[in-house]
N, C-alpha and C positions, 0 to 999 in steps of 0.2 A: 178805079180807085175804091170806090164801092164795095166791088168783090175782094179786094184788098184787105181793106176794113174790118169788112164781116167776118172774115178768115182771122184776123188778128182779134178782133174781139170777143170771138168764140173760146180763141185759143186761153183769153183773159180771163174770161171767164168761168170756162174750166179749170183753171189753176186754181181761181180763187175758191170755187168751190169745192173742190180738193182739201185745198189751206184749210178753208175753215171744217170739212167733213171729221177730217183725221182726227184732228182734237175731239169733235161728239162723239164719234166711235169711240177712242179712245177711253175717254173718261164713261163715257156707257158701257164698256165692256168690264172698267174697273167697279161700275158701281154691280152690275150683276155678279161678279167675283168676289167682291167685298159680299152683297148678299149671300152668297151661297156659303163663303168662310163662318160668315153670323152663324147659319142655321148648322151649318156642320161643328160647329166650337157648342152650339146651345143641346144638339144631340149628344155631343161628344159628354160635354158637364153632367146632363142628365143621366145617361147611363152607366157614368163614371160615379155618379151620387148612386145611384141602384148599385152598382157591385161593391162598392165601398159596405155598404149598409149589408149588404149580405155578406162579404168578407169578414164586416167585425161579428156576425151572428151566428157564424160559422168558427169563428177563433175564440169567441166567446164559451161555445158547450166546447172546445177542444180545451180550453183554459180550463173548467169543470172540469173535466174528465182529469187532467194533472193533477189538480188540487184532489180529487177523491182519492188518487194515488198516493199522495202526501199525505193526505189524513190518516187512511189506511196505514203506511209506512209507521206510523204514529203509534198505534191503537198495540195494548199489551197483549193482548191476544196472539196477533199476528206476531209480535217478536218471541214469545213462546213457544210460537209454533214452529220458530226456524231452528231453535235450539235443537243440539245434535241427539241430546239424550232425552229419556221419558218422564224426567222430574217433574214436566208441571201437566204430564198427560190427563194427571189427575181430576187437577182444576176443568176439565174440561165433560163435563156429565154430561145430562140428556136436555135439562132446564138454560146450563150452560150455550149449548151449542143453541137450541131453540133458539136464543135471544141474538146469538150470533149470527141466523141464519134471517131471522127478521131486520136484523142491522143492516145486514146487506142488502137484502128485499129491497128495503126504504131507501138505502144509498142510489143503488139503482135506477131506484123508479125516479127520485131526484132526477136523473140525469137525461132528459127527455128524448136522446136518440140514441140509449144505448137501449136493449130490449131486455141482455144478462150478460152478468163478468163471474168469472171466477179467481180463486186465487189458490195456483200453483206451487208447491215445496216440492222441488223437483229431485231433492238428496233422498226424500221422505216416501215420493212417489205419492205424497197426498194430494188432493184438488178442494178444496171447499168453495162450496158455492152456495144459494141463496136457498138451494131445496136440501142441502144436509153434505156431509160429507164423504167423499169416494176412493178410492182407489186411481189413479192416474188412468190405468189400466179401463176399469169398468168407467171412468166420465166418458173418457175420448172413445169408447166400443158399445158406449148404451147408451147413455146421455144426449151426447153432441158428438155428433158421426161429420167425417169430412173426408173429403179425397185424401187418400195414402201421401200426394205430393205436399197437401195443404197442410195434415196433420203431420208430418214428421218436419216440414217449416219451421210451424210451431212451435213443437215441443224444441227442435233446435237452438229457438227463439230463444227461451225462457232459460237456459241452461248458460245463459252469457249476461252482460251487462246490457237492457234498454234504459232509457231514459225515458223517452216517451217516443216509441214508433209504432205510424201508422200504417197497418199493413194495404196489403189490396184487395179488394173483393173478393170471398170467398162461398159457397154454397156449403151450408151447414143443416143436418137432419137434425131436430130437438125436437123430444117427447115423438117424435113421428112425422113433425111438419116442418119442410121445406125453408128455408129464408136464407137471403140476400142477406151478409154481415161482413162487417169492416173490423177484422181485429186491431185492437191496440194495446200492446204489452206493454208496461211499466215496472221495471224494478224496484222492490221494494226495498232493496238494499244497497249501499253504493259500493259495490265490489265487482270484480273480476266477473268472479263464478257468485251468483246472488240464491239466496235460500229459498226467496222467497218472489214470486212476478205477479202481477193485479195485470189480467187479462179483462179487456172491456170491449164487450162485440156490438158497433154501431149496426144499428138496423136499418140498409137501405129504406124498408116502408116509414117508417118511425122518421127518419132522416127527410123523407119527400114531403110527410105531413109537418112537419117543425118547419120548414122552407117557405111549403105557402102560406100559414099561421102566418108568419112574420118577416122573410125577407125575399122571396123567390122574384123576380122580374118577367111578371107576364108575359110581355111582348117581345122574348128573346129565347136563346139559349144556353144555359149554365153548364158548366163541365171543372166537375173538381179532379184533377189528376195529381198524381206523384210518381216524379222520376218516368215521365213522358207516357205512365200507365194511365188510364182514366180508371178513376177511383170511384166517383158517382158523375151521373151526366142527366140533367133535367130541361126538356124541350118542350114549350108553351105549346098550346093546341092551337095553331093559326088555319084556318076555315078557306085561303086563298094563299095563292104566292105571293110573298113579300116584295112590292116593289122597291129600288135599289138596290146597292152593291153591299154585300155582307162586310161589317167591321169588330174585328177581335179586339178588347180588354182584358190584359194578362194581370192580376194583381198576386202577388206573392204573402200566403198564410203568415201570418205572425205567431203563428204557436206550434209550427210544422210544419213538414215539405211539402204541405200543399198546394197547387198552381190553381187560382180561380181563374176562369175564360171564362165570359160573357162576350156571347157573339149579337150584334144588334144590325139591323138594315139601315144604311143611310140613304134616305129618299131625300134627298136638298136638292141633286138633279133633276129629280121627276116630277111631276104635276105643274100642268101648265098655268095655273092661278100665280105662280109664282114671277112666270116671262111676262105674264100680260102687261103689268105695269110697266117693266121697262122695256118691250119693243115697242109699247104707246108711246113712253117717251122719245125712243130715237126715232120713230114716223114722226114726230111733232117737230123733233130738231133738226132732222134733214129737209122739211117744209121750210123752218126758219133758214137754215143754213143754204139753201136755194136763194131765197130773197135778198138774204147779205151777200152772197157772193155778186149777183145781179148789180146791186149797186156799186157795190166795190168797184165792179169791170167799167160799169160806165163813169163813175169817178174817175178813172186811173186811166181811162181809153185816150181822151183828151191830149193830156201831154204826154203819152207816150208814142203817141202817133206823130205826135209835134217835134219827137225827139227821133224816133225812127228819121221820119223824110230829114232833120239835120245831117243825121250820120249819112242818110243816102246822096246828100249833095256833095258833103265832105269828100266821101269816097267814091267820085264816080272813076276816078282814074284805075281804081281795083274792081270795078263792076265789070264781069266778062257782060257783051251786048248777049239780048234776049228775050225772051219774053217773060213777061213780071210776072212771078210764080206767088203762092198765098206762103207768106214767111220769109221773103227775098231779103226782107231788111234786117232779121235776124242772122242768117247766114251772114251778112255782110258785118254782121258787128263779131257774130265767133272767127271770122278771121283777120279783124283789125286787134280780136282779142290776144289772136294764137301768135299774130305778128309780136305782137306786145309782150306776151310770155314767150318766147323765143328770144328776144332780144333780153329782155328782163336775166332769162337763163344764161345768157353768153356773158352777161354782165357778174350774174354772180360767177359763175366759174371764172371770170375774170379774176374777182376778186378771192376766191378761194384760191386759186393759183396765186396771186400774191402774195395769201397771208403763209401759203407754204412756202415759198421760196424767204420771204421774212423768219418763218420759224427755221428753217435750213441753215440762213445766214447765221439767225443769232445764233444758234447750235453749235455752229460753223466757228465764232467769235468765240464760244467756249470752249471749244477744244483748244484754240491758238492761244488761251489767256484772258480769260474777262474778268478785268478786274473793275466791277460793279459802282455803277454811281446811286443819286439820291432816288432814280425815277425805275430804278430795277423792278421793283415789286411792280408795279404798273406795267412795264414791256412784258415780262412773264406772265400776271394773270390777263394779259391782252392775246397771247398768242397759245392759252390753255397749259403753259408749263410753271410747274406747283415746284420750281428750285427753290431752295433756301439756304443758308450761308451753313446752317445745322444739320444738314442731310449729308451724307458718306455716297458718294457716287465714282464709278468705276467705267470706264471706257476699252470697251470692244474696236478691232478694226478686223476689217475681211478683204481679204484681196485676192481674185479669181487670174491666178499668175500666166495661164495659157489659153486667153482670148487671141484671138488670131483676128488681123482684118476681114478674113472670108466668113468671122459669125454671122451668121442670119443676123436678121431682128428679129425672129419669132424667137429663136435659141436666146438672145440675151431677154427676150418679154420673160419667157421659162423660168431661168435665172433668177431674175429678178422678183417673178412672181412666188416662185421657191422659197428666194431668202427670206420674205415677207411669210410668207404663212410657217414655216419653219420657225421661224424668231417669236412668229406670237403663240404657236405651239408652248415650244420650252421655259418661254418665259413666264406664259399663263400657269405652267405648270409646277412653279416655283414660287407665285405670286409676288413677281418683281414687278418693279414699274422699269418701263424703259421706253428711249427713242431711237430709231432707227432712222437715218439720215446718209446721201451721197456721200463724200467728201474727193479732192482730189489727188491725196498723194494714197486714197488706198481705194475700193469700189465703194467700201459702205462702213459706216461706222455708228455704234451702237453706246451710247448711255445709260446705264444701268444707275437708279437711286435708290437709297435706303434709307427712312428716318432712324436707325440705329446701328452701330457699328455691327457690320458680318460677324455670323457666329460663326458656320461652315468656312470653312476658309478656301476649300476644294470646290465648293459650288461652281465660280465661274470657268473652274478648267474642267468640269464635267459637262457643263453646258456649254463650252465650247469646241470639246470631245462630240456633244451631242449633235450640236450643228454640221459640223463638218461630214459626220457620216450622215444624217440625213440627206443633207444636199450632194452626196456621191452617189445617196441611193434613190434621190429622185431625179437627180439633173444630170447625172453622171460625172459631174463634174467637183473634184474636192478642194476649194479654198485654203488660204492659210489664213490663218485668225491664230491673234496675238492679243492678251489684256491686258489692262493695268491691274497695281493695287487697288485697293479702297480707298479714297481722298477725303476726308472732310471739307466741306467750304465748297462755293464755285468754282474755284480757282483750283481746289482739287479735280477736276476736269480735266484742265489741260495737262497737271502732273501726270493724271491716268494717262492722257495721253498720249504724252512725250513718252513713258514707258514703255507701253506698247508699240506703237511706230519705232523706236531703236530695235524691240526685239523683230521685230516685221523685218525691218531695212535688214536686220542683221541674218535673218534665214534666206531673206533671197539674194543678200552675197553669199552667204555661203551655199548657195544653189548654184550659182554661175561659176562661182571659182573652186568649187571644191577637188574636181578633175585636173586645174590646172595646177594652184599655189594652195596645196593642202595648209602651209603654214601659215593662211594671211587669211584663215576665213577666223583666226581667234580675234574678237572684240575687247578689249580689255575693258573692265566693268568700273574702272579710275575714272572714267570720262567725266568733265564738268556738268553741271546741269543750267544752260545758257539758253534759251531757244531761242531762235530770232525773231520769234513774234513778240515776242516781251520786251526783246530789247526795242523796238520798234517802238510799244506803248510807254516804255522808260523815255524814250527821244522824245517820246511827243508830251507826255506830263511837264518833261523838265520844262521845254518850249513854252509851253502855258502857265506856268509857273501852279502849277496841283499838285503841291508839296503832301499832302495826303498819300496821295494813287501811288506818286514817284518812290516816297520812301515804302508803301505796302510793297511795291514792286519787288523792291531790291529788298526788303525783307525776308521775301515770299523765298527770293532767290540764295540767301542765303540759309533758310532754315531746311528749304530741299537738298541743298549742298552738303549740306554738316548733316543731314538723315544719310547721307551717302558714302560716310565715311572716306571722305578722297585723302590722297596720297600728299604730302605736303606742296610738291611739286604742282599736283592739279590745282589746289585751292592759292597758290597763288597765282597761276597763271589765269583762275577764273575773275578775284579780284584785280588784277592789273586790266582784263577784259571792259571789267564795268567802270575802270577811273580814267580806261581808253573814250569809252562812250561819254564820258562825262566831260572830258577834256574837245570833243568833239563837239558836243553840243556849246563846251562855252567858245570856241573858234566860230562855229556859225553864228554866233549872240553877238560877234563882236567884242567879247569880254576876253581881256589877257589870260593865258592859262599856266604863264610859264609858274608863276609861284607856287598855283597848285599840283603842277607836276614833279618839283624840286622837294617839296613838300611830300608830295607821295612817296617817291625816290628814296625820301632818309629813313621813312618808316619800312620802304623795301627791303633795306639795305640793313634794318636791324633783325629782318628778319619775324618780327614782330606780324602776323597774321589778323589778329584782333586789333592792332592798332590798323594797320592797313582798312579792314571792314569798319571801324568807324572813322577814318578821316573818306571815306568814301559816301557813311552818308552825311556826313559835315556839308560835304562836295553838292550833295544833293540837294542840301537844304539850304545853302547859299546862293545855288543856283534858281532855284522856285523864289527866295526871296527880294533877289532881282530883277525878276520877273514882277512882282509881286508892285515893289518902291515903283515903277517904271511909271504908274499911275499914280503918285500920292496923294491929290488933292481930291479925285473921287472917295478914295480909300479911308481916307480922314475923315470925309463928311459920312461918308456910311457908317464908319466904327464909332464917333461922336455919337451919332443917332443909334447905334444898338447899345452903347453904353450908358447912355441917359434911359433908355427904355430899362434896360438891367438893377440899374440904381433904382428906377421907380417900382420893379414890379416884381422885384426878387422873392418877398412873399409871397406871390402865388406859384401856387405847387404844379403849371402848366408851362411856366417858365423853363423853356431847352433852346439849346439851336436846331431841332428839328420847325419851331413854331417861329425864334426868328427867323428864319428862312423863308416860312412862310408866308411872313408879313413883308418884306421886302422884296420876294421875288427872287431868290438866289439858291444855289447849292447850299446845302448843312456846310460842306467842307470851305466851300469861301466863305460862309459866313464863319467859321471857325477862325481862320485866315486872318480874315478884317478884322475881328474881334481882338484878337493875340497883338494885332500889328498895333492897336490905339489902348488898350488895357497892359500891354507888357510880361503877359500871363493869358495862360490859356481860358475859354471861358468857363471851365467847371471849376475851375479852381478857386477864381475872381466870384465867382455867387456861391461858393462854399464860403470864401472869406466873408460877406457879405451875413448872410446868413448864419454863419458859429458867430460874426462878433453881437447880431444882434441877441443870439442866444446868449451869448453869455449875460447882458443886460437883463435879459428878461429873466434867469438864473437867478442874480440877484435880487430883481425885483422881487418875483412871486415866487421862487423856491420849487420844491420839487411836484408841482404841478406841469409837468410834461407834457401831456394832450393839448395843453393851452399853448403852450412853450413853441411846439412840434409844426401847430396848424397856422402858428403866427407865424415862423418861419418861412412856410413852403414846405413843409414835409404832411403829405397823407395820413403816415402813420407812426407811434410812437418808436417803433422798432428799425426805422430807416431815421431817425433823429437819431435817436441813440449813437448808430451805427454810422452816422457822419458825421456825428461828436468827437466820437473816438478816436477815430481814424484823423478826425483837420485837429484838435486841442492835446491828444495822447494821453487822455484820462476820459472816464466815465462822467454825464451831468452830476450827477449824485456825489462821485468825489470830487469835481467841483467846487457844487456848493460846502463841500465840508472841507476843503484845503483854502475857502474864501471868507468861509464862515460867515457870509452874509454878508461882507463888506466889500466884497472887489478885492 
């Protein structure tokens, strides 16, 4: 046992020490990462403050250099000189120019990285610059000599519209000596073709010495480019190689296409002054984190050994004999576990098989007719289906007409696995919701919902164009599929799907008989609309007396009927169908029927259609009523009791028979029932009366203060007062009090 122990306590205590490791790692590694982000965000700020400051010292003389162009642009000189003829050539002597050529001098030299500029009249073929004035010809061939490509740029240049562009480094001979310059042409005129250009040649030298004066960043490398060319590029004298990884700062000129790059080292990974502290700290915490785990194990060793040998007594009857291995009793608990989850798993799929065979059913219940009670929203969001009485839904059937007894069961898995992924295919690709479920009088039947009436009206005969060849072209085999209309309502369900099932039945007689009795495969389209599942839930409302459900029923059935336009013939023989069932149900009640069949008979007999449909539901509704008296001394004390509750609590605006229902434990519809049966009137009607007669009092009283009026009554809002005003008195509050005049 010993050896036991030791093995299990080790095992404890490596966990624990684990447990607790992970954490110090953890947050040790974030706190080294957090350092190292500090120091790389505080190199980053820093060298982002350095290129900033030499960005704006750099945009700054490029701001200079514009403004001398605008000033220049300004100066009467210069616009006399673009004029086309010799009129003010005069004005222009030997004292004259001298003064002009010192202007420029002084501009110049103002401008601390240009070295000299001239300015071009390029119609004139004149240049003036700061040593006197030349010929185009003798500047650019005596003066200031430049490669053949650089000088005809140039002069290119000046012959068009600049604004302000800077050129690229070019190699210019002046008076005899060599220099690095940046031209930059400015227009001095805002036109097309300009007269006049203010050429200004930055002096790389001039440009290196301004830099370190005042913005350059020692410890790096700067590179001014334009248009991916480098334009100037200045590199600190570093005496060793820079430790860390090279990082670029792109900052874009504000007074030109120029691109600043500052390249800087980030050493925040390197030098080891910076790990020291924190691998001291995590040797100090995995010291401590040693000790806790220690104690932990021997805290925790105690009862869990106390619980191991439980389970091992528990379970010797699953213990294979052997010799006791170090962990035996852990083993034995992973498979008390796996029992346990095994069994656990059978259960749920138990119960997932349930909840599907329940969703099946009620599915099942809507194709045949479901006509909805008070706990509907509950059954649906219990079984994941989002119906509502306001969605358009349409019903699919498929029936695979040439299954032979000799199919596999692999062929109908096939099948079946086909229809399923086919279905969610087409439908995904429409973005319909639908269900797909067995049924028995066809293989599979499909629900299609919509929160808004179908625009396409073709959609579901293309998508069931599309099923059909799919499944020929993966199963080999091609179904018939028949749909309904679009239905409003639940109950539009089963209309879908009496439609389709008639067209269904009706293609596979005329598949069987078409070779034999061509003339008896026509359906006539007269046919009533009766199904026997309705009549079925019609027998069973009357029986209980759910004057509600019964009359919706026969409602339901009349207004598909008259959609149907039938033949006078059909629609009577449909209503003599339903005063058959009625007359049936009152023979089973015990209740005499001859009066109401003598009764039906005379309104047969006139021919009269519409009388026939409402002494049918007359029939209906005397028969639920019946039903109803069979009880009357419960019925009395209950409708007592929600009519004294009505009387007392008609002011407040929560007052419905959805909340009596509530309070007493009942269906809306029998409390509706009971209500009728001890008030004499329905209950909206009886707390409308209730409420206008106290409106009218309060009318009188306080006048046309309707908020008061409105909230005393039970109404929310003033516009649902108004609006049950109207509608129970047949005048406006306001006319009213002016047909009362204050008095009643």
């Amino acid at each position: 046992m010993k050896r036991l122990s030791g093995g299990i306590f080790q095992k404890t205590f490596l966990s624990y020490f684990f447990l607790v490791m992970i954490p110090i790692i953890v947050f040790t590694a974030i706190g080294i990462y957090r350092n190292i982000k500090v120091e790389q965000i505080r190199l980053y700020e820093s060298h982002m403050a350095d290129a900033r400051r030499t960005s704006d010292i750099m945009d700054r003389q490029l701001i200079e250099l514009q403004n001398a162009g605008s000033m220049l642009s300004q100066e009467s000189w210069v616009r006399k000189r673009m004029e086309r003829s010799d009129v003010f050539d005069r004005e222009f002597d030997v004292l004259s120019m001298m003064k002009i050529n010192k202007d420029m001098k002084n501009l110049f030299s103002s401008l601390e990285i240009v070295s000299f500029g001239v300015i071009v009249y390029p119609e004139k073929g004149l240049v003036l610059s700061q040593w006197g004035s030349y010929s185009e010809r003798d500047f650019f061939s005596e003066v200031a000599l430049f490669d053949e490509k650089a000088r005809s740029k140039m002069l290119d240049g000046i012959r068009s519209y600049r604004y302000f562009d800077v050129g690229e480094p070019i190699s210019i001979h002046l008076w005899g000596n060599t220099k690095k310059v940046i031209p930059v042409q400015q227009s001095l005129e805002v036109t097309g073709k300009p007269r006049a250009t203010l050429i200004l040649f930055i002096d790389n030298a001039y440009l290196a010495d301004y830099l370190n004066n005042y913005g350059i960043i020692p410890s790096g490398e700067l590179i001014v480019s334009a248009n991916d060319a480098i334009v100037y590029e200045h590199s600190a004298g570093l005496l060793a190689i820079p430790e860390g990884s090279p990082s670029e700062l792109k900052l874009q000129s504000q007074a030109s296409n120029w691109m600043y790059t500052l390249t800087y080292y980030d050493d925040s990974l390197t030098g080891l002054k910076r790990w020291i502290g924190s691998l001291l700290a995590l040797v100090l915490s995995l010291l401590a984190g040693a000790v806790v785990a220690y104690g932990l194990a021997k805290i925790s060793y105690r009862p869990l050994a106390a619980l191991l040998h439980k389970l091992t007594e528990l379970g010797r009857d699953d213990v294979t004999p052997g010799p006791v291995r170090v962990g035996s009793e852990y083993n034995q608990i992973e498979r008390k576990f796996e029992r346990l989850m095994s069994e656990n798993q059978s259960l749920h799929q138990a119960m997932s098989d349930y909840e599907s065979a329940a969703r099946s059913n009620l599915l099942l219940r809507l194709l045949k007719g479901y006509f909805t009670d008070d706990r509907q929203s509950a059954i649906f969001r219990k079984f994941s289906i989002g119906y509502t009485e306001e969605m358009y839904y349409c019903t699919m059937l498929l029936r695979f007409h040439n299954f032979g007894d000799d199919t596999d069961i692999a062929s109908l898995r096939r099948i079946e696995m086909g229809v399923i992924i086919i279905a969610e295919q087409m439908f995904q690709r429409h973005s319909l919701d639908y269900h797909l479920f067995e049924i028995t009088d066809a293989d599979k039947a499909i629900i299609v919902s919509l929160a808004q009436p179908p625009v396409d009206l073709g959609l579901m005969d293309r998508i069931m164009s599309d099923i059909s060849e799919e499944m020929e072209l993966i199963c080999g085999i091609r179904p018939d599929i028949r749909h309904g209309a679009f239905e409003k309502g639940l109950i539009g369900i089963s209309k879908s799907y009496y439609t389709a099932n008639e067209s269904l039945q009706m293609a596979l007689f005329k598949r069987q008989h078409v070779q034999d009795r061509q003339e008896e495969t026509v359906i006539s389209d007269d046919r009533y609309y009766y199904p026997t599942d309705w009549e079925v839930q019609l027998i069973s409302n009357l029986k209980i007396g759910n004057l509600d459900t019964a009359i919706r029923i026969v409602s339901e059935i009349k207004e598909e009927n008259e959609r149907r336009s039938l033949p006078s013939a059909s629609g009577f023989r449909l209503v003599t169908l339903l005063m058959e069932t009625m007359l049936r149900v009152l023979s089973e009640m015990n209740i005499s029927s001859s009066i109401y069949a003598k009764q039906f008979e005379s309104r047969a007999e006139s021919a009269d259609l519409g009388a026939m449909w409402g002494y049918v539901f007359e029939v209906c509704t005397v028969i639920c009523e019946r039903i109803q008296y069979s009880n009357p001394s419960s019925a009395m004390e209950v409708g007592n009791k929600l009519l004294d509750y009505v009387n007392r609590n008609y002011s407040q605006s929560d007052v419905s028979l959805k909340s009596l229902a509530a309070m007493i434990d009942m269906s809306v519809s029998s409390v509706s029932k009971t209500f009728k049966e001890v008030a004499g009137v329905n209950f909206y009607d009886y707390l409308s009366r209730l409420r206008m007669e106290k409106a009218k009092e309060l009318l009188r009283e306080v006048g046309t203060d309707f908020d008061t009026i409105a909230s005393k009554v039970g109404y929310e809002n003033v516009y649902s007062f108004k609006r049950a005003f109207t509608r129970y008195v047949g005048i406006k509050p306001a006319e009213y009090i002016q047909s009362n005049d204050g008095t009643g």
